[in-house]
C-alpha positions as CSV (number, residue, x, y, z in Angstrom):
1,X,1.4,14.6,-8.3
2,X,0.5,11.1,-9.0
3,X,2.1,8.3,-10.8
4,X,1.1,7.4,-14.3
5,X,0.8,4.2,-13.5
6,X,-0.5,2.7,-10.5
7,X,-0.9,-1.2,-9.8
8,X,-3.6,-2.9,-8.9
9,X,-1.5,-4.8,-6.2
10,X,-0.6,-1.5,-4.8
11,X,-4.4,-0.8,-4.2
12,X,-5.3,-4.2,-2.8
13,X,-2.2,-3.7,-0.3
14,X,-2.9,-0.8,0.7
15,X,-6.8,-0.9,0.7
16,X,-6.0,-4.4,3.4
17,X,-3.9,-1.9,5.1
18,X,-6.9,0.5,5.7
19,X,-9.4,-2.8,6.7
20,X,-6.9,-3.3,10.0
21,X,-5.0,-6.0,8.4
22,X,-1.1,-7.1,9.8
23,X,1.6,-7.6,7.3
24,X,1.3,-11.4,8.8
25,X,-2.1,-11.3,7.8
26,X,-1.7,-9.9,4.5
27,X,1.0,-12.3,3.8
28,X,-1.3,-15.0,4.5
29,X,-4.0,-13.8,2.6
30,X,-1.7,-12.6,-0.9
31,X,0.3,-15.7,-0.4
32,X,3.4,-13.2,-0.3
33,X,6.4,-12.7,2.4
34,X,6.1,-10.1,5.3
35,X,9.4,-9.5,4.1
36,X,8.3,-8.9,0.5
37,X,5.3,-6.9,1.6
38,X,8.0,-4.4,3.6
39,X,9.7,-4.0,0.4
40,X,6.8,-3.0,-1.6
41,X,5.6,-0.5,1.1
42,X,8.7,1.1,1.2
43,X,9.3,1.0,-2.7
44,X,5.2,2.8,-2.5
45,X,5.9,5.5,-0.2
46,X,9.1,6.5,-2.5
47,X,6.8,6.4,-5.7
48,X,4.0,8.2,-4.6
49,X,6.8,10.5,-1.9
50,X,5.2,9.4,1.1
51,X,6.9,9.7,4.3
52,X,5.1,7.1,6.8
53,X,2.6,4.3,6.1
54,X,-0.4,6.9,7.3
55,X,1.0,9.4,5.0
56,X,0.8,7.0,2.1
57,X,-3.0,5.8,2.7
58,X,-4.1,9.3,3.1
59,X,-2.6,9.6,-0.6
60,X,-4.7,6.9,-1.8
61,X,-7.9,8.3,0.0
62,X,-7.3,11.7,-1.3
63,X,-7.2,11.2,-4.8
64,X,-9.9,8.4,-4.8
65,X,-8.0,5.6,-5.1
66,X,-9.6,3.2,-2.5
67,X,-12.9,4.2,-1.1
């Protein structure tokens, strides 16, 4: 089961995560901290009760949230 509420920065990470883009990159791009984007991908896969980072984009892809 979903969240009820799902942010829109959780679907931009994740959808750079599923274009081949590093943490460093993502960083760069979002103008955010490795650090602080480790955070929110671990604070993600508790929400949505994902156990790896593949785990938690195949949640995403299942239920239509990124293309």
């Amino acid at each position: 089961m979903l969240p009820k509420k799902i942010r829109k920065s959780e679907i931009e990470l994740v959808t750079y995560l599923t274009n081949g883009f590093m943490l460093k990159e993502i960083a760069r791009e979002t103008n955010r901290s490795p650090r602080t984007l480790e955070v929110r991908i671990a604070n993600m896969k508790k929400k949505f009760g994902a156990k790896t980072m593949g785990h938690l984009i195949s949640i995403f892809f299942r239920n239509k949230l990124i293309d």
